[in-house]
C-alpha positions as CSV (number, residue, x, y, z in Angstrom):
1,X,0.0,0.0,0.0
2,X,1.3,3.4,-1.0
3,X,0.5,6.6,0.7
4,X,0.0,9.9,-1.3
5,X,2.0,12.6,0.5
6,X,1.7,15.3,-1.8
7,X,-2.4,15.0,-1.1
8,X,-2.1,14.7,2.6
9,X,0.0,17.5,2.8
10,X,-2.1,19.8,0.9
11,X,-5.1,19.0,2.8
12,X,-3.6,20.0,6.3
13,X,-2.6,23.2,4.5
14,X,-6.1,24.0,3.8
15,X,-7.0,23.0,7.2
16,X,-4.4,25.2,9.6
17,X,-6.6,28.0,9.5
18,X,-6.5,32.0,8.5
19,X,-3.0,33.6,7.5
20,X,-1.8,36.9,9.2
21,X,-2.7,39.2,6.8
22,X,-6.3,37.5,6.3
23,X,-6.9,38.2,10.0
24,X,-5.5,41.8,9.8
25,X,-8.0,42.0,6.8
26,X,-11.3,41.1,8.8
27,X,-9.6,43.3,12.1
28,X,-10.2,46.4,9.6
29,X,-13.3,45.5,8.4
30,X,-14.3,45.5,11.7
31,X,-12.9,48.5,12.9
32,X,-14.3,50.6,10.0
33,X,-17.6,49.1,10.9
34,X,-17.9,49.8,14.7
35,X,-16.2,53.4,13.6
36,X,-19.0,54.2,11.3
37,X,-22.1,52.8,14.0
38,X,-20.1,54.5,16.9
39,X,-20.8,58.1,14.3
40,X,-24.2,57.2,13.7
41,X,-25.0,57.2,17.5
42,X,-22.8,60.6,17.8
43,X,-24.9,61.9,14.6
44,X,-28.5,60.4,15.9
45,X,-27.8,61.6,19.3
46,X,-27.3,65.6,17.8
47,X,-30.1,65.3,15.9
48,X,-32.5,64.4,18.8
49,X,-31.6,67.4,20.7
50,X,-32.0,69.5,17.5
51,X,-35.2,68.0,17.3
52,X,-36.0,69.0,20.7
53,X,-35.0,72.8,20.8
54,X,-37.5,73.0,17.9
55,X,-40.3,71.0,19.2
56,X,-39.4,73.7,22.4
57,X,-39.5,76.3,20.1
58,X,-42.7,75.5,18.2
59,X,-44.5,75.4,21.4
60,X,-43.2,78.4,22.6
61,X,-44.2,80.5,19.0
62,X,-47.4,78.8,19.9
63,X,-48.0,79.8,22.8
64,X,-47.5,83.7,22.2
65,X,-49.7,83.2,19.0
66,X,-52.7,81.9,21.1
67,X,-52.0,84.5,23.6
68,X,-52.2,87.1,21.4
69,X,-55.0,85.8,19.7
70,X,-57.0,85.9,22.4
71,X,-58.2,89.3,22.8
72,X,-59.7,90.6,19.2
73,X,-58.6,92.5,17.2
74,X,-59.8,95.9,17.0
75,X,-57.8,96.1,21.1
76,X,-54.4,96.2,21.9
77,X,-53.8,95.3,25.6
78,X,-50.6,94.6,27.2
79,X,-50.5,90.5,28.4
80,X,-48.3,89.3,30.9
81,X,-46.5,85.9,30.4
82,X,-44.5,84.0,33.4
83,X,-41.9,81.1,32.7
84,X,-41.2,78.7,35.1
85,X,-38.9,81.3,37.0
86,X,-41.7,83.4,37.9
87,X,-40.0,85.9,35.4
88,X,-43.1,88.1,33.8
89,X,-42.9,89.5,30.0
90,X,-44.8,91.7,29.1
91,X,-46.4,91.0,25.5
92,X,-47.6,94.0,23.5
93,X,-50.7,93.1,21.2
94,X,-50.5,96.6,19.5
95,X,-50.2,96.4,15.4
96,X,-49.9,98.8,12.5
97,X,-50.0,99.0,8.9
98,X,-46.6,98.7,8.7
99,X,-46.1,95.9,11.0
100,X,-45.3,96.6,15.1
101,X,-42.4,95.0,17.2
102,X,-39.9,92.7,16.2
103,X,-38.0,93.3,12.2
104,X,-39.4,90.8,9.6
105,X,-36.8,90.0,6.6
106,X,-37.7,90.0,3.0
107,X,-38.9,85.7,3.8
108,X,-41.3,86.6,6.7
109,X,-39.2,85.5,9.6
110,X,-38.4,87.6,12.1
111,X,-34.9,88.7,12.1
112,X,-32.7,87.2,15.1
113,X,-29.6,89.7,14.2
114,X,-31.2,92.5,16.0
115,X,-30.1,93.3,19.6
116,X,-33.3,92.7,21.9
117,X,-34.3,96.4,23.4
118,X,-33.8,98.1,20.0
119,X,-35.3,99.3,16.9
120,X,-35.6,95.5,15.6
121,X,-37.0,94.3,18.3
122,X,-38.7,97.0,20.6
123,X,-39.6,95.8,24.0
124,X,-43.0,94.5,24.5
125,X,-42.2,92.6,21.3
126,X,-39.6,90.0,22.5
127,X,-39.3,87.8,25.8
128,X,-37.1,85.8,27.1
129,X,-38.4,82.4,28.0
130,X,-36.8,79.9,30.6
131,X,-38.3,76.5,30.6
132,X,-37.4,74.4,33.2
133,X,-36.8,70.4,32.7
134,X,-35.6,67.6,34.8
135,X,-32.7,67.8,38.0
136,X,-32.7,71.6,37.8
137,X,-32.1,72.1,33.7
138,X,-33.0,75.5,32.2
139,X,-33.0,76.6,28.9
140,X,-33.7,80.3,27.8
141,X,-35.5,80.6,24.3
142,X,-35.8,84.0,22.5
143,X,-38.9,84.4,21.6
144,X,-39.9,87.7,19.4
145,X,-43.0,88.7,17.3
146,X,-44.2,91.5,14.9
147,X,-48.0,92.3,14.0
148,X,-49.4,93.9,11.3
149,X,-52.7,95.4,11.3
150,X,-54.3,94.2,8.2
151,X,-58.0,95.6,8.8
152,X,-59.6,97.0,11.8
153,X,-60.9,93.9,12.3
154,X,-58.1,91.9,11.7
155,X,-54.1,91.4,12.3
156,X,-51.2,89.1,11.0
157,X,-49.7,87.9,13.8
158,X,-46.0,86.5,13.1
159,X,-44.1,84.9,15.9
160,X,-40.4,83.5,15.8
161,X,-38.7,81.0,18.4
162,X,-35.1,79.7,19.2
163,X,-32.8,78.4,21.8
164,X,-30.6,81.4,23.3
165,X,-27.0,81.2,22.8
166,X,-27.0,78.3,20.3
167,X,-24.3,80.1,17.2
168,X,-23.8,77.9,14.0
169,X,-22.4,74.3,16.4
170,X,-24.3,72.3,14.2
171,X,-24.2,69.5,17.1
172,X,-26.7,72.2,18.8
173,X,-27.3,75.0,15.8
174,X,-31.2,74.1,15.3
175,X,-33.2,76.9,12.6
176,X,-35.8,79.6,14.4
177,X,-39.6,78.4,14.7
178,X,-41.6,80.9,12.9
179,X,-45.9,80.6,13.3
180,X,-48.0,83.1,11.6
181,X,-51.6,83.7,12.0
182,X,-54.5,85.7,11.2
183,X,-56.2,87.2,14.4
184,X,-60.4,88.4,14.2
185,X,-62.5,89.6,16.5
186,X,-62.9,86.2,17.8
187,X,-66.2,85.3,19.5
């Protein structure tokens, strides 16, 4: 009986298992794949507070809107609103032709670049809201509006919202909420 060596030979060669540069090969792979989940999660975790700050916001332009749109029209008293501080601001229902408190730009939104106090935005047509959140968290949102009497019976109501302080970080940098609305007599 006569043994093949050359076939033995090649089949324990086939079975001793990966080379060096085979297991430096799948070690890469690897890495670029936990690399690129670890930025998703850095990525999806920015993105949820961006979402937040604007959901914030939203509810904040809101808010102003409805309060302003509850008295009618054809008046012009001076609300108060209180954040969670126990801070009051005042909010000044007053319109004209022209368009009363806060600078629009040529879009509609109400432009943030103006310093708060000023001709751009005019007190009584900006506040500064804190909301309070969980283990002692605040955040302060800007908040301004303009309105524009369109009839005597009737005013445009346009109301911006954003985080205070956020710059152009785009791991925080979220867009200003703008609501508009179209305030009656009401009921």
């Amino acid at each position: 009986m006569v043994l093949n060596t050359k076939h033995s030979t090649r089949a324990n060669d086939s079975a001793r298992g990966m080379s060096i540069i085979e297991l430096l090969v799948a070690m890469i792979v690897l890495m670029v794949g936990v690399l690129g989940a670890m930025s998703l999660i850095v990525l999806a975790i920015g993105t949820n507070g961006r979402n937040r700050q604007q959901s914030n916001s939203t509810v904040l332009a809101q808010m102003i809107t409805e309060k302003i749109m509850s008295v009618p029209a054809n008046t012009s008293p001076t609300l108060t609103l209180t954040d969670c501080l126990g801070t009051n601001g005042s909010i000044n229902t007053a319109g004209s032709s022209s368009g009363a408190g806060s600078t629009l730009l040529a879009s509609g939104d109400v432009d943030f670049t103006m310093t708060l106090g000023g001709t751009g935005a005019p007190a009584g047509y900006y506040v500064q809201y804190t909301t309070c959140g969980s283990t002692g968290r605040q955040t302060i949102y800007d908040v301004r509006w303009n309105i524009k009497t369109l009839s005597t019976n009737t005013k445009l109501i346009t109301v911006s919202a954003r985080m205070k302080g956020v710059g152009t970080d785009m791991k925080v940098f979220s867009l200003p909420v703008t609501v508009r609305s179209v305030a009656g007599l009401g009921t």
